[in-house]
N, CA and C of each residue as an Amber inpcrd file, in Angstrom:
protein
   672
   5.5980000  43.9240000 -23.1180000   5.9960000  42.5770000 -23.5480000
   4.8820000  41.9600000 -24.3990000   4.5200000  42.8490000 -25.5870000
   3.4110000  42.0780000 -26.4110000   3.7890000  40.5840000 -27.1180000
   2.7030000  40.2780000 -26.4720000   2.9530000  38.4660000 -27.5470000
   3.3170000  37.5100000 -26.1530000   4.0760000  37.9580000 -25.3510000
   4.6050000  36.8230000 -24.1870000   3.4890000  36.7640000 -23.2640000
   3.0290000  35.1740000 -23.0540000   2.2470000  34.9530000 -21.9180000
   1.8610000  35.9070000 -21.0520000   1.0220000  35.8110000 -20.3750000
   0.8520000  36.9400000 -18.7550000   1.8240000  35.8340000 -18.0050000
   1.7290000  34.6090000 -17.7660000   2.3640000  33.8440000 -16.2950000
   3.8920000  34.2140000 -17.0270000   4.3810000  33.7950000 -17.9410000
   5.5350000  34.2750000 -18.5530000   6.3530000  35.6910000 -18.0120000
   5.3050000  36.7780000 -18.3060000   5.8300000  37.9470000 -17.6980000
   5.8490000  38.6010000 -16.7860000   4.6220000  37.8770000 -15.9490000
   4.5860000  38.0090000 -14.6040000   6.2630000  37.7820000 -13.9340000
   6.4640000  36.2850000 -14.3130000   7.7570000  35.6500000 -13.5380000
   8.8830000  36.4650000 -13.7300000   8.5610000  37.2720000 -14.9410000
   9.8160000  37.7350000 -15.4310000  10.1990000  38.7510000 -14.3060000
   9.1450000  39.8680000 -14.2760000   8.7990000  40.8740000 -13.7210000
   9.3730000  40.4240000 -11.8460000   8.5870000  39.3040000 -11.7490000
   9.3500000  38.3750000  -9.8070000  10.7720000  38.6690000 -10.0190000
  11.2810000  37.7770000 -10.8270000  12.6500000  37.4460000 -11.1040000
  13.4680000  38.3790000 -10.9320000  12.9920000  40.1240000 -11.7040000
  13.8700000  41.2250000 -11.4640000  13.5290000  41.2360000 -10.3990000
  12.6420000  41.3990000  -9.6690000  11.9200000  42.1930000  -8.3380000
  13.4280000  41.1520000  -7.3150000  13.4180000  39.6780000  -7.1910000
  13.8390000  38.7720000  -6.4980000  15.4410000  38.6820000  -6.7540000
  15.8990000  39.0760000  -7.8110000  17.1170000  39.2810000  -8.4500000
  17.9450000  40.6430000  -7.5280000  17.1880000  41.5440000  -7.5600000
  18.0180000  42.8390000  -7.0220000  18.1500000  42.1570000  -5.4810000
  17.4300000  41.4640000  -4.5430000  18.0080000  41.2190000  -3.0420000
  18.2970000  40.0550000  -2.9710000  18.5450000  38.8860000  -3.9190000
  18.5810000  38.2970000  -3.4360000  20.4310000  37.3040000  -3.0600000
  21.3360000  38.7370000  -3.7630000  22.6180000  38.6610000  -2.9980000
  22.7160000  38.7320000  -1.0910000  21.6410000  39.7790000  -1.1090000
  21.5350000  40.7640000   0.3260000  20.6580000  39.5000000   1.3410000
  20.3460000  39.1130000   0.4300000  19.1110000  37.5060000   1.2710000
  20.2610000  36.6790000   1.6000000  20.6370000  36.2420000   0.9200000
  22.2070000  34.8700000   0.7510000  22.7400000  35.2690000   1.6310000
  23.1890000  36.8060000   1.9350000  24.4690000  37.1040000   2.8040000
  24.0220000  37.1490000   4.1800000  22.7780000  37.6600000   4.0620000
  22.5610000  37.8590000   5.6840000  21.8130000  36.7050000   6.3680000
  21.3760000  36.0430000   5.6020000  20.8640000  34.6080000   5.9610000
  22.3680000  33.2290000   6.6630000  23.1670000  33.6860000   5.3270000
  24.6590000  32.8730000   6.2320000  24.9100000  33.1900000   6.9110000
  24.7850000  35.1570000   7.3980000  25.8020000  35.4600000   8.5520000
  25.1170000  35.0730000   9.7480000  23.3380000  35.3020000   9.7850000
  22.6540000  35.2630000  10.6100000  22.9150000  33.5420000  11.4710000
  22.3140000  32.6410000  10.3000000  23.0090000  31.2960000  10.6870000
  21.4970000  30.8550000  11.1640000  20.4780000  31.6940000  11.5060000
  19.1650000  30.9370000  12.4710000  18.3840000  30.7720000  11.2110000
  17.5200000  29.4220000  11.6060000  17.2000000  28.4990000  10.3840000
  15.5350000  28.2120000  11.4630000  16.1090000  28.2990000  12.8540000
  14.7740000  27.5760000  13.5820000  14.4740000  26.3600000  13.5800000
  15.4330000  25.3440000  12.9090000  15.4980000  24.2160000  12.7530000
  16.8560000  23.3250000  13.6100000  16.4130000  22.2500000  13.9740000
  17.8620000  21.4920000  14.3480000  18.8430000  21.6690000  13.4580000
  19.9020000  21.7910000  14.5760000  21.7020000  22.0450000  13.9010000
  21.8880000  20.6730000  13.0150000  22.1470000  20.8950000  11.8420000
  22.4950000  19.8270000  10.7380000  21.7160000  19.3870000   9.7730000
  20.6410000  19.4920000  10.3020000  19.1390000  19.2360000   9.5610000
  19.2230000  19.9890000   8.1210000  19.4400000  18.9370000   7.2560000
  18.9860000  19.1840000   5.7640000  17.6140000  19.9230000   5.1440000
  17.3110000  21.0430000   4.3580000  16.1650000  21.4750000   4.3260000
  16.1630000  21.8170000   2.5890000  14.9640000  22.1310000   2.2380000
  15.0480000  22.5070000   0.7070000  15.5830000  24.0150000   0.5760000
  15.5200000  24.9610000   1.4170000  16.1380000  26.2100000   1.4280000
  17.7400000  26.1610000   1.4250000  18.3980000  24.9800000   2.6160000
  19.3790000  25.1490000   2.6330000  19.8570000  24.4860000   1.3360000
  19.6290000  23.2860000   1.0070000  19.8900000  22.8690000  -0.3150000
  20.6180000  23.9160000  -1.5790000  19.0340000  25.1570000  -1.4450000
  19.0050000  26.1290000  -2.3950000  20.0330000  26.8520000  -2.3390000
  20.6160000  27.2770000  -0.9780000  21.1710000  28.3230000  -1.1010000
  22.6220000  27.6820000  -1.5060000  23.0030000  26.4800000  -1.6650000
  24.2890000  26.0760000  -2.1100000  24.2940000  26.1220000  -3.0880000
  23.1850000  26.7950000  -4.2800000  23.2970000  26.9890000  -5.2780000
  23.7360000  27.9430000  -5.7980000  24.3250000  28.5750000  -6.9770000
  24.4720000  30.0210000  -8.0480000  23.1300000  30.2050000  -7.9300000
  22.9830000  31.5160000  -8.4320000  21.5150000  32.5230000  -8.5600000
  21.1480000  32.2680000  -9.7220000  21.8020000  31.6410000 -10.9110000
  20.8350000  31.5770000 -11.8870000  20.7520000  30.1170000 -11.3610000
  21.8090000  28.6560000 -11.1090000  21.4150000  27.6910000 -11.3200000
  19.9690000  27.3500000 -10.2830000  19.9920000  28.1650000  -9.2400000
  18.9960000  28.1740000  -8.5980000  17.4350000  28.5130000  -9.5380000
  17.5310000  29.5570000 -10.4390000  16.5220000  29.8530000 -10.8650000
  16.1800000  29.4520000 -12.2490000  16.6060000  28.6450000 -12.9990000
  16.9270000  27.7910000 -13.7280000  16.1410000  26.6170000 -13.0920000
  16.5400000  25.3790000 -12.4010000  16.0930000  24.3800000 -11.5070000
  14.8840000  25.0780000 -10.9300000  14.2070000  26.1060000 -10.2560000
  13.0460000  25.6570000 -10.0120000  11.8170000  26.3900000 -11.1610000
  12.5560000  26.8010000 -11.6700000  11.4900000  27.4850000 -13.0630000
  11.2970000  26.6330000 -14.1960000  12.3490000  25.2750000 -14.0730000
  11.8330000  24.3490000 -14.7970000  11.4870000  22.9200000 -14.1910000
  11.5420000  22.7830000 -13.2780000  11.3320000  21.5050000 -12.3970000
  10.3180000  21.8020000 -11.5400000   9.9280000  22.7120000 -10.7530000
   9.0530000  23.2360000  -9.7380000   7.8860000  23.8490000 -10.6490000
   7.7320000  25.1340000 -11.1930000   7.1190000  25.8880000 -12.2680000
   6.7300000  25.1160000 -13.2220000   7.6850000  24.8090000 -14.0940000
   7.0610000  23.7300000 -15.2480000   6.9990000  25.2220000 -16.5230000
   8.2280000  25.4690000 -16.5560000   8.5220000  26.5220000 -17.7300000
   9.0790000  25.3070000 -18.4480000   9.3030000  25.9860000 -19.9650000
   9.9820000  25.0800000 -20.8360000  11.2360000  26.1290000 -20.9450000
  12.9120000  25.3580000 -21.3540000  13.8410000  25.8120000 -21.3470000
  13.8890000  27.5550000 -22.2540000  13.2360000  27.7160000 -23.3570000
  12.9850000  28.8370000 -23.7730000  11.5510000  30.1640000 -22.6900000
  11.1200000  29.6960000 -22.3630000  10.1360000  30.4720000 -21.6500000
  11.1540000  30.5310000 -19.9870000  11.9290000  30.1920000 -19.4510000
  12.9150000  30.1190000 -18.6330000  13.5460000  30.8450000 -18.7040000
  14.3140000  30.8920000 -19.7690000  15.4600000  31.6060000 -20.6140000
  14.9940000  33.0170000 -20.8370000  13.7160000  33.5070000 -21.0190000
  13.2430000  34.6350000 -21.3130000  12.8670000  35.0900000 -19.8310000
  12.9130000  34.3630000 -19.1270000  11.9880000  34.6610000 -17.5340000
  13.2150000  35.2000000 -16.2920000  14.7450000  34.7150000 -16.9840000
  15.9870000  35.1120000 -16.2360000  16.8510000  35.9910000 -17.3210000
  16.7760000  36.3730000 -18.3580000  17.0190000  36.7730000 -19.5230000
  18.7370000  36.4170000 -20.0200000  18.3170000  34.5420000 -20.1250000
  19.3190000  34.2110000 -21.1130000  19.0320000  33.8030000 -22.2440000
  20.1010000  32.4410000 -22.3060000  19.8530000  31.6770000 -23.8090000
  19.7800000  30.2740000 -23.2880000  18.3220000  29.8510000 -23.6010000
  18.3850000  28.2600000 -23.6410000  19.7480000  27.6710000 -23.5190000
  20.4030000  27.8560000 -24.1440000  21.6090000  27.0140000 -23.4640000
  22.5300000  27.2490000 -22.5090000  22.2860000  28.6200000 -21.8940000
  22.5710000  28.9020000 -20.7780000  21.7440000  28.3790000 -19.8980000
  20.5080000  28.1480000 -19.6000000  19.3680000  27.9310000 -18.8290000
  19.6340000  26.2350000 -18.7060000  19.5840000  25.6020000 -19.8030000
  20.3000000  24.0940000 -19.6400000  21.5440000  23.5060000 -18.9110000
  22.6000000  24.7650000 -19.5000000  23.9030000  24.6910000 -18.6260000
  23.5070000  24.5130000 -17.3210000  23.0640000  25.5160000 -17.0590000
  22.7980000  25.8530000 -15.6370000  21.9570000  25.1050000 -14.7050000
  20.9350000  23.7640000 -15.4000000  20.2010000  22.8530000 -14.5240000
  21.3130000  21.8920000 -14.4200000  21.9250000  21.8000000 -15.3310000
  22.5730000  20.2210000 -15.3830000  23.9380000  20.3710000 -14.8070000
  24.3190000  22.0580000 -14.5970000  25.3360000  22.2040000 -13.2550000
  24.3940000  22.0480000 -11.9410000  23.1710000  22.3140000 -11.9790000
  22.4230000  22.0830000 -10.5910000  22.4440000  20.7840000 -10.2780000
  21.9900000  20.2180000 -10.6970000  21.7470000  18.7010000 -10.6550000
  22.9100000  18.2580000 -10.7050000  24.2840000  18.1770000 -11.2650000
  25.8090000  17.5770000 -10.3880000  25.7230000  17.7740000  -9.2010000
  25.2190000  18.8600000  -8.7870000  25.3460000  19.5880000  -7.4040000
  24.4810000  19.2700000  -6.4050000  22.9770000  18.4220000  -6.9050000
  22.3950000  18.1860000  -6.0370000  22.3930000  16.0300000  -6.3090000
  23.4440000  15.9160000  -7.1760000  23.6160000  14.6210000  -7.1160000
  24.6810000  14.2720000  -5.7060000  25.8120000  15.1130000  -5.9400000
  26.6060000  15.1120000  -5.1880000  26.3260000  15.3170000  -3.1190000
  25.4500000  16.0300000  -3.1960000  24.6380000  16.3060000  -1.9030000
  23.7790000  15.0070000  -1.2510000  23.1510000  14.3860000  -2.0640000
  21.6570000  13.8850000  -1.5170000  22.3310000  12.2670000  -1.7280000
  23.3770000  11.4050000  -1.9890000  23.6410000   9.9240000  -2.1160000
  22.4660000   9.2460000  -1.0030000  21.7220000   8.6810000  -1.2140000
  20.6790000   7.7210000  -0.0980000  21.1550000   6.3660000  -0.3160000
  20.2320000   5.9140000   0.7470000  19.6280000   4.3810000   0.8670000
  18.0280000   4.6860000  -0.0380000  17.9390000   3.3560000  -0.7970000
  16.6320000   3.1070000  -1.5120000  16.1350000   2.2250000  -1.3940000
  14.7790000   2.0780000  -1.1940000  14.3900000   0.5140000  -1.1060000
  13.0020000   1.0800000  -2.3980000  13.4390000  -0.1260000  -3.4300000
  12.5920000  -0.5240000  -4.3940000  11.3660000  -1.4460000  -3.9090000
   9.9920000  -1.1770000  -4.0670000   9.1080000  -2.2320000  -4.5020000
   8.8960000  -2.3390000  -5.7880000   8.7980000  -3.5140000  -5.8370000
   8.4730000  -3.9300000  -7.6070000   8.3290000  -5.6630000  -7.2390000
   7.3630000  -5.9900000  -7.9970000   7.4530000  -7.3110000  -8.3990000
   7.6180000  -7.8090000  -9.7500000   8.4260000  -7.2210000 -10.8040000
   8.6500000  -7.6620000 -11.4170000   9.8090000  -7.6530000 -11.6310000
  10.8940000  -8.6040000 -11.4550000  12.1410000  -8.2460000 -11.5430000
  13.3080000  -7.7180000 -12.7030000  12.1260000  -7.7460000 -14.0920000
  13.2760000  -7.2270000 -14.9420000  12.8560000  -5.4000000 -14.8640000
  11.7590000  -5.3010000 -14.1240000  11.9480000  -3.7850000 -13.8310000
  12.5960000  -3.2680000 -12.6830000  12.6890000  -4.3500000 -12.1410000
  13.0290000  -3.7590000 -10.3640000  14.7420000  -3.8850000 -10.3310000
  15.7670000  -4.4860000 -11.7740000  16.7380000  -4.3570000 -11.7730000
  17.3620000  -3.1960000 -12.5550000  16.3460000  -2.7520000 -13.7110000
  16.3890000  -1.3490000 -14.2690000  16.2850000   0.0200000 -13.1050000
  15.1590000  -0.3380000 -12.0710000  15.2940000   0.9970000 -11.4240000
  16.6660000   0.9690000 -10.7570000  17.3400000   0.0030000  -9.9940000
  18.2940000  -0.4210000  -9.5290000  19.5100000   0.2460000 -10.0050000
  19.4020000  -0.2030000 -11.3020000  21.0040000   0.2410000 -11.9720000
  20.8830000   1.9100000 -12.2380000  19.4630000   2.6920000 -12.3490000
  19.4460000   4.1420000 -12.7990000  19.6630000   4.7190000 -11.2890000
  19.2000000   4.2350000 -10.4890000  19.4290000   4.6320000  -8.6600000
  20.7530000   4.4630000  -8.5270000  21.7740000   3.5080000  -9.1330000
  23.0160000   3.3020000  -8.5890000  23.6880000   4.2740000  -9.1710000
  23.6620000   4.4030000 -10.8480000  24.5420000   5.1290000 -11.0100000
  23.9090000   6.8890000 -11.0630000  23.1180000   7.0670000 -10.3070000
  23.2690000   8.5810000 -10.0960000  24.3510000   8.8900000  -8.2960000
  24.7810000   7.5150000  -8.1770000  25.5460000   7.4090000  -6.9010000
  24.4370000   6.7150000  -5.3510000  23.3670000   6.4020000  -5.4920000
  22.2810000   6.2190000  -4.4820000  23.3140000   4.2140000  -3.9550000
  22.5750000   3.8930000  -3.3100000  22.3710000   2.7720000  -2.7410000
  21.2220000   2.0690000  -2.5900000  21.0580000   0.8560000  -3.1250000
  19.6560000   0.2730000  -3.3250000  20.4750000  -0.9910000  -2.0930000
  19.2810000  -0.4540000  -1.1070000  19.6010000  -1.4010000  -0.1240000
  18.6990000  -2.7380000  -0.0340000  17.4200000  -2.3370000  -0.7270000
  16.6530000  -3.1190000  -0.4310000  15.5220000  -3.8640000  -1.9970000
  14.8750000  -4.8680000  -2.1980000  14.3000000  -4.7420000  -3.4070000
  13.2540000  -5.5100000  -2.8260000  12.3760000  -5.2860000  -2.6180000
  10.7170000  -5.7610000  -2.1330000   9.7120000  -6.4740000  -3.3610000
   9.2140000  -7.5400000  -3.2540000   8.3050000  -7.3110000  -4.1130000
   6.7750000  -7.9080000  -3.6210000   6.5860000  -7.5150000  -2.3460000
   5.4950000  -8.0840000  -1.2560000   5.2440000  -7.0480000  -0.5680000
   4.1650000  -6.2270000  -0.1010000   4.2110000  -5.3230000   0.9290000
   4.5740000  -5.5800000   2.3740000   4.3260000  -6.9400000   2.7110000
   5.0620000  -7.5230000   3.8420000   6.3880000  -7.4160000   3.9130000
   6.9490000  -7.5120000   2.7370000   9.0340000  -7.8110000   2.6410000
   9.0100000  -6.4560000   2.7530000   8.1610000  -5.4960000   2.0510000
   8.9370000  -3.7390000   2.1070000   8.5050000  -3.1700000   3.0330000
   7.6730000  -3.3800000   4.0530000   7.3960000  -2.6010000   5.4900000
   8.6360000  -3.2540000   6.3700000   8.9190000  -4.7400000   6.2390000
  10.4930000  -5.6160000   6.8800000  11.3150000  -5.0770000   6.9070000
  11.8600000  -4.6390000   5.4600000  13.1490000  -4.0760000   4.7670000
  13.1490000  -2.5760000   5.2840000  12.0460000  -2.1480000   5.2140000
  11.9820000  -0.3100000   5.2780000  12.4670000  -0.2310000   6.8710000
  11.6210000  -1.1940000   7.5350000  12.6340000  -0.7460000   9.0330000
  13.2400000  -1.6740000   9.5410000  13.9750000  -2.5350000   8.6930000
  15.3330000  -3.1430000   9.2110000  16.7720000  -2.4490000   8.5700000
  16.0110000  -1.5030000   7.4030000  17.3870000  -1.3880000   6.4490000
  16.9110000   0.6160000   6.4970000  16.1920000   1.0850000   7.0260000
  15.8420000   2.6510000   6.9080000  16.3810000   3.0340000   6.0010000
  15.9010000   3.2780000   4.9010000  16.5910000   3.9980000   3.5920000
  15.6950000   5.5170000   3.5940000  16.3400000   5.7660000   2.6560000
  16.3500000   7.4780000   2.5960000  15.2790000   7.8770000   1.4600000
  14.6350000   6.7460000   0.4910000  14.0480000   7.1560000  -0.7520000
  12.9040000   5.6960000  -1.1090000  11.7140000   5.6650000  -1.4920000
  11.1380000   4.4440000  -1.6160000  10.5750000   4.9190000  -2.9040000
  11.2300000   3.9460000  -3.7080000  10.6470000   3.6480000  -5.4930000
   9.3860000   2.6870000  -5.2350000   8.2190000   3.1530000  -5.2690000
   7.0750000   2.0410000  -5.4140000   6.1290000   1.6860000  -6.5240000
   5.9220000   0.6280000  -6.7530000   4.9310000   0.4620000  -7.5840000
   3.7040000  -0.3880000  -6.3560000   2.4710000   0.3260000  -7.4510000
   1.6030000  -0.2120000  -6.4470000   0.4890000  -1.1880000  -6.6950000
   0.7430000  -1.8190000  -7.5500000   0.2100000  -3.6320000  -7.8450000
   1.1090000  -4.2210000  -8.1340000   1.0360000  -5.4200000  -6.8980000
   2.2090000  -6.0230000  -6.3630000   1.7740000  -7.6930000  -6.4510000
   0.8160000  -7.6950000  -7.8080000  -0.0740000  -8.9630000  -7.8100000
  -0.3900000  -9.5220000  -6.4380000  -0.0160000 -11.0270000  -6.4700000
  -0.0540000 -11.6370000  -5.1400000   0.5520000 -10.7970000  -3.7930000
   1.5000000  -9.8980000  -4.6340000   2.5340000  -9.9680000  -3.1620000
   1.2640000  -8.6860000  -2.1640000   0.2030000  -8.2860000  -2.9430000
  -0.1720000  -7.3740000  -1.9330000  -0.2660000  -5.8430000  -2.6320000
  -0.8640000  -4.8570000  -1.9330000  -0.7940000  -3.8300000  -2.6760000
   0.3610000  -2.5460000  -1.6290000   1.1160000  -2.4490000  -3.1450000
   2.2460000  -0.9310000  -2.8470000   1.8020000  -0.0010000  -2.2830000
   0.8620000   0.8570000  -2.3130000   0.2720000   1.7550000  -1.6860000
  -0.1800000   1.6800000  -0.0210000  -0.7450000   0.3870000   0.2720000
  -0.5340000  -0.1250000   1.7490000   0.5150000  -0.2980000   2.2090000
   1.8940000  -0.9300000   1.7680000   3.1540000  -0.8140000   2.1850000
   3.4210000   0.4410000   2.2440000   3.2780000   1.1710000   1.3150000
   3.6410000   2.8020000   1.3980000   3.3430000   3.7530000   2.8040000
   2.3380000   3.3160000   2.9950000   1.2210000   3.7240000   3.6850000
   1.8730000   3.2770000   5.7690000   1.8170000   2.1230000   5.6150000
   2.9100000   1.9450000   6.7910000   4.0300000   2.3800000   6.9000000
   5.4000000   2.6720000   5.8350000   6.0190000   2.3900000   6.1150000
   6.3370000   3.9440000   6.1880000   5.6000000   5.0090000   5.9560000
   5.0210000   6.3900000   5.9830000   4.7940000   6.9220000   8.0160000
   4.0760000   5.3330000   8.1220000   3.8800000   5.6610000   9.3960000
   5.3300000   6.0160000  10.9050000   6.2120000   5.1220000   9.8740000
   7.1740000   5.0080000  10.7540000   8.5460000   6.1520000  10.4080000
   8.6250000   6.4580000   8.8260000   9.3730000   7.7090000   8.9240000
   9.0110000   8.4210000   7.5130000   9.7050000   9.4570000   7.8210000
   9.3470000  10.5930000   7.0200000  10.2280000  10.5460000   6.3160000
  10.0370000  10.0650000   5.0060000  11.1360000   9.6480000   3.7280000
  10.1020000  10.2220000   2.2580000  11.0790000  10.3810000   1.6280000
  10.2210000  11.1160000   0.2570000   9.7990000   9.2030000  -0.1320000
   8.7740000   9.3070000  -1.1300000   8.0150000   8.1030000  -2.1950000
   8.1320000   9.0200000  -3.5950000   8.3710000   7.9230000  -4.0480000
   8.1170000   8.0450000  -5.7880000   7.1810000   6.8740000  -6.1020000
   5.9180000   6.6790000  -6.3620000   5.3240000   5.6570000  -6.8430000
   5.7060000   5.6270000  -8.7200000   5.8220000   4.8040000  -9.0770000
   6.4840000   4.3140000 -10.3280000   5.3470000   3.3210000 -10.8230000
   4.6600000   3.4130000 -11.7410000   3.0500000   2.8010000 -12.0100000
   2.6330000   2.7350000 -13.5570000   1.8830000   1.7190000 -13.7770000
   1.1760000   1.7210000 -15.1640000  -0.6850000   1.9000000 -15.0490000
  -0.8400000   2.1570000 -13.6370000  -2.5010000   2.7880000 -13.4010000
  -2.2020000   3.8580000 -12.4680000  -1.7220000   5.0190000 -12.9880000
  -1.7100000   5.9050000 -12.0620000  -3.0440000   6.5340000 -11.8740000
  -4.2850000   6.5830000 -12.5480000  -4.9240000   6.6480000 -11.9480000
  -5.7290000   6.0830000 -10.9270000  -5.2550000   4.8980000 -10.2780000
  -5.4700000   4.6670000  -8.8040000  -5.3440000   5.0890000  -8.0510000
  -3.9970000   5.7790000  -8.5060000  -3.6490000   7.0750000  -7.7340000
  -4.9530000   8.0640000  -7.3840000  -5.0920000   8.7260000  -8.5290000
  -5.0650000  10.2880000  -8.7860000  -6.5790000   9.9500000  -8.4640000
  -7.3480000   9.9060000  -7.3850000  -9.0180000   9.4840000  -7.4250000
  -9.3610000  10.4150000  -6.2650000  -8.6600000  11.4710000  -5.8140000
  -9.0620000  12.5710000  -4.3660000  -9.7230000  11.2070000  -3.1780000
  -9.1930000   9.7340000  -3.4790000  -9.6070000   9.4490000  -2.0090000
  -8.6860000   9.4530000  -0.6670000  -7.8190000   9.8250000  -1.1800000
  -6.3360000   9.9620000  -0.5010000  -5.7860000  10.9680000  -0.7600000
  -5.0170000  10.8910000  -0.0820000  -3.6390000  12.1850000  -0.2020000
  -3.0310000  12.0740000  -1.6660000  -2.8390000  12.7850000  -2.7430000
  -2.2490000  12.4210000  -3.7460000  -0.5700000  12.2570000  -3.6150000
   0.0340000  11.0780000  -4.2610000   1.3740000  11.2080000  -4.2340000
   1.7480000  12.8570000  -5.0850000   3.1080000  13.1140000  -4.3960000
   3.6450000  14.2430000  -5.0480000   4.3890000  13.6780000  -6.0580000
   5.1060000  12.6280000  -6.1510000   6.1110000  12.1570000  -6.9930000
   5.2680000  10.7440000  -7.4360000   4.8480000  10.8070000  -9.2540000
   4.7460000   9.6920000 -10.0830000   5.2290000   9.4180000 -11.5830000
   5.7910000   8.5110000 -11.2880000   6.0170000   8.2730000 -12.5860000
   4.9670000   7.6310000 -13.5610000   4.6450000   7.2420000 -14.8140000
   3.6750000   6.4480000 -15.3840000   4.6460000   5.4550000 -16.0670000
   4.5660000   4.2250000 -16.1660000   5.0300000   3.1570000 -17.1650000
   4.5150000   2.8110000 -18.1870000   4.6630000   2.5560000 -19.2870000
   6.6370000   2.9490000 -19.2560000   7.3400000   3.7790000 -19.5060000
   8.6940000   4.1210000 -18.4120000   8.9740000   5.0510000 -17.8240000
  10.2910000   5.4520000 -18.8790000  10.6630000   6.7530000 -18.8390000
  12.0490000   6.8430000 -19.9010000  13.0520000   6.6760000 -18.6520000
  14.0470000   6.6110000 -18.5270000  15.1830000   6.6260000 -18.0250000
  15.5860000   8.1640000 -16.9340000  15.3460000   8.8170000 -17.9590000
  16.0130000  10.5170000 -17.7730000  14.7330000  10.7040000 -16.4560000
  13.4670000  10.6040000 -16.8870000  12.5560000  11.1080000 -15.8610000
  12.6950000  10.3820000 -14.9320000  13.2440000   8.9910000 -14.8140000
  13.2230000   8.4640000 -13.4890000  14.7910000   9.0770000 -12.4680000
  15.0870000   9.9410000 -13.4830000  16.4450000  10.0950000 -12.6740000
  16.0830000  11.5150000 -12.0490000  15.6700000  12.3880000 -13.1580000
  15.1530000  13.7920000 -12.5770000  14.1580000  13.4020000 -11.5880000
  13.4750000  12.7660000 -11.1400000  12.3180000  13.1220000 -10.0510000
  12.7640000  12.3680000  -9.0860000  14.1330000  11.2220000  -9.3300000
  14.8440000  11.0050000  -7.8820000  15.6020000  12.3730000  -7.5170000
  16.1470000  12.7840000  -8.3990000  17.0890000  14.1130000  -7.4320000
  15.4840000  15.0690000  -7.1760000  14.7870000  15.4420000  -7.8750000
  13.7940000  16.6650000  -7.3350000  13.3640000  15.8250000  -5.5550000
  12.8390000  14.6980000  -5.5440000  12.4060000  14.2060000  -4.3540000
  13.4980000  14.2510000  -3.0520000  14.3140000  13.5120000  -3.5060000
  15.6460000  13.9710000  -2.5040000  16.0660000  15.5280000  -1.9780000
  15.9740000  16.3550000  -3.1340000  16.6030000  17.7800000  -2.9700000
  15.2890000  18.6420000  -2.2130000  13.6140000  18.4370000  -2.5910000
  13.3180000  19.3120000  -1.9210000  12.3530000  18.6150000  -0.3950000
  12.8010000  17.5290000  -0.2410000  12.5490000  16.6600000   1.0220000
  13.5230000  17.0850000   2.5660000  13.3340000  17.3990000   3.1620000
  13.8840000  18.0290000   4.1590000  14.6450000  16.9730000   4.9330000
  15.7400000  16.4150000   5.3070000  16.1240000  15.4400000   5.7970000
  17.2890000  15.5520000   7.1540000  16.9020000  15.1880000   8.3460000
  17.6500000  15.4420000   9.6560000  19.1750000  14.8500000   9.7560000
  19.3000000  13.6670000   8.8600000  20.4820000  12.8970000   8.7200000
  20.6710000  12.4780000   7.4510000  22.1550000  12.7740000   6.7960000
  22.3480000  11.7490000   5.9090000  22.4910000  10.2660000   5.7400000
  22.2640000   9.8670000   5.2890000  21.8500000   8.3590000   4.9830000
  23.1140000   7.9480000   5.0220000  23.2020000   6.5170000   5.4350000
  24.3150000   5.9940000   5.9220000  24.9640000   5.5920000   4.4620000
C-alpha cells in the first residue's frame, strides 16, 4: 500500500482481520444473550450491535478514530459516499434509540434557546434550562434528565463546572460542556471533559456530539 498512511493501513489490515468474524461475533453473542450486566441496561456494545457492519464501521472510524470520510472509505473499501450513507443511516438509528431528558445550563438566553431548539428537534426533551449552578444542581435532581449541555461561566449565576461537578455526584449522566474558554477546561487539574464544544458553535457539531454522548454512555433506564 505505497503512499497510504501507516495508521491508515494498519486499520485497513484490523478491518479485514475484524470483518471475517465479525458475523460469527453478532451471532453468538445474541444467541449467548450474557452481557454480565443488568437485564435491560443500555450499553455502547449493545447499541453497536443494532447496527449493519459497515454502518457500524463507518460511525466509529469517523466519530471515535477521527478518519476523514475518504481515509474511511479506503479503511472498509468503499466510496465516500457509501461511507456517508452509511453514518447518516447510523445516526437515524441512534437518533431513534437514545430520545432523553436534557437539562441546559446557560446564562445567556439567546443561546440557551438555540441549544433548546437543536436538542428538540433531534427528538430529545429539554426539561430543564438553568442559568445558576444553584437552579441546575435543583433541576438536575428534581427533573433527572438523561444529558447535561453546560457552559461553564455562568457570570453571577456561579460557575458550570461546580454544578457539573455535583450534579455528577448524584448520577451518572453523559456532560457536554459547550464553552468559549475551553481552555479552563483543558489545564490536567481535573478530569478532562470527554465531550466539548468551543463557541461559537456550528449547529451540525452540536447535534453530532449529542448523539456520540448518548450512544456511547451506558444507560440502565430510558429516560422518561
Amino acid at each position: 500500500m505505497e503512499g497510504v498512511p501507516p495508521r491508515v493501513g494498519l486499520y485497513r489490515l484490523f478491518h479485514a482481520i475484524w470483518q471475517s468474524g465479525a458475523e460469527h461475533y453478532d451471532d453468538t453473542a445474541q444467541a449467548g444473550g450474557q452481557t454480565g450486566r443488568p437485564a435491560g441496561e443500555k450499553t455502547p456494545e449493545s447499541r453497536l450491535k443494532s447496527l449493519s457492519a459497515s454502518k457500524r464501521a463507518a460511525l466509529l472510524l469517523t466519530a471515535v478514530e477521527a478518519f476523514s470520510l475518504e481515509e474511511a472509505a479506503f479503511i472498509i473499501d468503499e466510496t465516500p459516499e457509501e461511507v456517508e450513507a452509511a453514518i447518516l443511516g447510523a445516526q437515524k438509528t441512534i437518533d431513534s434509540q437514545l430520545a432523553s431528558k436534557v437539562l441546559i445550563i446557560e446564562d445567556e438566553p439567546i443561546i440557551a434557546m438555540d441549544l433548546e431548539n437543536l436538542v428538540t428537534e433531534l427528538g430529545h426533551k429539554v426539561v430543564a434550562v438553568a442559568a445558576t449552578k444553584d437552579d441546575a444542581v435543583a433541576k438536575a435532581k428534581s427533573e433527572r434528565p438523561g444529558l447535561v449541555l453546560a457552559d461553564i461561566n455562568l457570570g453571577e449565576g456561579g460557575s458550570g463546572i461546580d454544578a457539573v461537578s455535583e450534579i455528577l455526584a448524584s448520577f451518572d449522566i453523559p456532560v457536554i460542556f459547550i464553552t468559549a474558554y475551553p481552555e479552563k477546561l483543558l489545564t490536567g487539574e481535573r478530569p478532562e471533559p470527554t465531550y466539548l464544544i468551543a463557541k461559537p458553535f456550528l449547529p451540525e457539531t452540536v447535534q453530532a456530539t449529542v448523539g456520540q454522548a448518548l450512544f456511547f454512555h451506558p444507560a440502565a433506564r430510558e429516560a422518561a
